[in-house]
N, C-alpha and C positions, 0 to 999 in steps of 0.2 A: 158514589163519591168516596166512600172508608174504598172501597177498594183500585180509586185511584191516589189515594194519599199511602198508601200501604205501598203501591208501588214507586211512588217516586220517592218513598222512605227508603226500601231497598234498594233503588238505586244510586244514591248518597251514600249510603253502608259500602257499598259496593264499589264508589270511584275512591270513598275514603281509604279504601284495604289498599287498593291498587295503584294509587300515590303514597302508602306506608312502606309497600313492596318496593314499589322504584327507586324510594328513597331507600330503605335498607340497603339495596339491590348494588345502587349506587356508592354508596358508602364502603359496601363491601368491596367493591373490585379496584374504588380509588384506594382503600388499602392495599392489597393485593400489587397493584401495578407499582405504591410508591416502596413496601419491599421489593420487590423485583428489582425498581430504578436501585434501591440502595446495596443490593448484590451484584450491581456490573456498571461494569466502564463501556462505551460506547468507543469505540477506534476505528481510526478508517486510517489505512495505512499504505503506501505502494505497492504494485503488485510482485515484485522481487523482495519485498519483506515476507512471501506467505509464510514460509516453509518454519523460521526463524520466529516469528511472531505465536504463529501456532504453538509451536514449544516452548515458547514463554507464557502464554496462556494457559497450559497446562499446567506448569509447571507453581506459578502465580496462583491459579485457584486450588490445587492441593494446598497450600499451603497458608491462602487466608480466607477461600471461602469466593471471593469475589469474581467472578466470570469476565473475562475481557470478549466484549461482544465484537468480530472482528470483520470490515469492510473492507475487501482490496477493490482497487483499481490505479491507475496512470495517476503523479501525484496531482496533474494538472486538472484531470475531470473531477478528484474530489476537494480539491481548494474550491473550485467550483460550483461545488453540492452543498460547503461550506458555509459558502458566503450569502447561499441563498436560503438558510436557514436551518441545514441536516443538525438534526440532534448526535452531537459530538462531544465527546471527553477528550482525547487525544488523539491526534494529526501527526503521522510520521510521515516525511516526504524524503525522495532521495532527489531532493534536490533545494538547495537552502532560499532559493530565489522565491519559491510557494509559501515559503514558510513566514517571510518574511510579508511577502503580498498579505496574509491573514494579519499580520501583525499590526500594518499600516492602517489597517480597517478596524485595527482595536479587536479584535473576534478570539482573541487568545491571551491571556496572561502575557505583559512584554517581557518577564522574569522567567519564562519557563522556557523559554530557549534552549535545547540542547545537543548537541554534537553527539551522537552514538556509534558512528563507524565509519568506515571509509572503504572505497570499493573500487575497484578496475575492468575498465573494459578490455575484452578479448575476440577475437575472429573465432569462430565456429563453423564447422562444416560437418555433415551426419556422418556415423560410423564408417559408412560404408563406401566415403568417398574415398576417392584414388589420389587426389591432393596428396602431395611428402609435406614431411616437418621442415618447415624453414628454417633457416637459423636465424637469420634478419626478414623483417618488414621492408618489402621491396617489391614495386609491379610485375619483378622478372620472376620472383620467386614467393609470391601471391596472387594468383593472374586476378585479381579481384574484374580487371579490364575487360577479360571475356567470358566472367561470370553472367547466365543470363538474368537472373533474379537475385538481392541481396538483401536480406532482409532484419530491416531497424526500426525502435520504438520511432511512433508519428514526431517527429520533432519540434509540431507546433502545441503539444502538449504534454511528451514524452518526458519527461527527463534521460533516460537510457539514448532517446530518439536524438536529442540533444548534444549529449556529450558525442557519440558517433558524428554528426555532422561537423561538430567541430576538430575531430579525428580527421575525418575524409578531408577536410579544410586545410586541415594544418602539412597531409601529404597533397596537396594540389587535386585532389580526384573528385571531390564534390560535382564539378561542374559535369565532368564527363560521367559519372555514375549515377547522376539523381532520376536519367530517364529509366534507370535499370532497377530502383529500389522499391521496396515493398513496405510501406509506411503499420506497422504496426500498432493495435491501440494501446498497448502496456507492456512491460518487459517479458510477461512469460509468453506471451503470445510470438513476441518474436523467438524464444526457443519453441515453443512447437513449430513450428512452422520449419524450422534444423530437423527437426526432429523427425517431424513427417515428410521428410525431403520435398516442400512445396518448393524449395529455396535453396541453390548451389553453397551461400553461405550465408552468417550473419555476426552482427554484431552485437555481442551482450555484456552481462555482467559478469564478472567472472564467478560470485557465489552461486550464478544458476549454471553456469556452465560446469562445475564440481560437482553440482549435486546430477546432473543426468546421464544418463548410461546411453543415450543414444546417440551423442555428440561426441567429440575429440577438439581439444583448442588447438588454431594452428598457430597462435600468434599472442601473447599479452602485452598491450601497446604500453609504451614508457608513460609516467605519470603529467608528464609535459608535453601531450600532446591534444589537451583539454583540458576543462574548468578542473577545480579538486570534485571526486566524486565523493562529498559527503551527504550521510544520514543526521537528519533530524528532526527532534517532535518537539511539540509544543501544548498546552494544555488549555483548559479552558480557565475554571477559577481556580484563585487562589488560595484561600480559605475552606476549599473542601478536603477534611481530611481523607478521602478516601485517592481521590486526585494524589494526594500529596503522598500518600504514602503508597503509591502506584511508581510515581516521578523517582523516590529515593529504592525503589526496587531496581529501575534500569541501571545506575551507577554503582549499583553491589558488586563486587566479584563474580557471585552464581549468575547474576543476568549477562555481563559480562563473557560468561565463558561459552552461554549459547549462542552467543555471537560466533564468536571465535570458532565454535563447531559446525557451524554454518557459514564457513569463509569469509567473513566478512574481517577488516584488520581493525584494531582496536586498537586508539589510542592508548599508551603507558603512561 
């Protein structure tokens, strides 16, 4: 008997340690995590923001420490990701229509609406194509018509995808060109695909068509021949200062002029 009391004594000693540990254990790592949360902004931003974003990330935690955790994809698959609960600080979409979609749902600050840049679509063809420089956008002197493949963001989620059909619309070609087009999931996908000649041409941004060496634009279409191609974010609360002082970073000059270095146009 003492030496069955002896053992169910040590094993009380024993689950007590072991619920002192988990709890420690626990304690410690929800610290741990909730520094971490208060070193970074969570962002999910479109996928023609990377290049632009990244150097603002950079550049943003040299300088206060804070880490911009960065998501790209298509604006429309992460309003998406959004809405279904993704842990988000900032939402940049290049396309105001997503932005507002969060908004109507309340999932964003209605205050924190912002306009950051504005951007143009361009026809693109790889280096290496025999296509000449047009001087006008015209099907004699774009044969867009006997291109076999053309390839544009998905338009029922794209935004990029979007403003081209409204392009191809606006010159009458949609109808006759959609058996021929290559629906892309995001905007840089439709530059690789230029890129890696899967595609006689395509339709992009023109901040991604600047930044690649393996492309040549033949074409920058007039601003009226689609929606305005504007940038913008939105945040989640209001009264977090670190939020807030993330939001009055974009409208500085220095943030400002990584835009501007990265083609994108910048309201004055």
């Amino acid at each position: 008997m003492y030496y069955f009391i002896s053992y169910i004594r040590a094993m009380n000693a024993t689950r007590t340690y072991a619920l002192f540990f988990c709890l420690i254990t626990g304690l410690l790592s929800t610290s741990c995590n909730s520094k971490k949360k208060a070193d970074r902004l969570n962002i999910f931003a479109a996928a023609s923001l990377q290049d632009v974003l990244n150097k603002t990330a950079e550049v943003y935690q040299k300088e206060t420490g804070v880490k911009l955790s960065l998501n790209f994809a298509s604006s429309g698959v992460l309003a998406r990701q959004i809405e279904q609960g993704a842990d988000v600080d900032f939402f940049f979409s290049a396309n105001e229509n997503w932005i507002n979609y969060l908004l109507e749902k309340k999932l964003f600050d209605s205050e924190s609406k912002l306009n950051l840049a504005k951007n143009k679509m361009v026809i693109i063809v790889p280096n290496e194509s025999k296509m000449p420089q047009p001087e006008s956008f015209t099907p004699d002197q774009i044969p867009l018509l006997s291109c076999d493949r053309l390839a544009i963001g998905d338009p029922t989620h794209v935004p990029a995808g979007k403003y081209a059909r409204e392009i191809l619309s606006h010159y009458k070609l949609w109808e006759t060109l959609e058996s021929k087009i290559l629906p892309c999931k995001n905007a840089r996908e439709t530059l690789l695909m230029v890129e890696m000649g899967e595609v006689d041409m395509g339709i992009v941004y023109l901040s991604d068509a600047k930044k690649s060496k393996k492309v040549r634009c033949l074409y920058e279409f007039p601003e009226n021949c689609s929606s305005p191609i504007l940038y913008y974010s939105a945040h989640r609360e209001k009264t977090n200062s670190k939020i807030q002082k993330f939001q009055n970073f974009l409208k500085q000059p220095e943030s400002r002029k990584i835009w501007k270095d990265y083609a994108f146009i910048i309201h004055d």
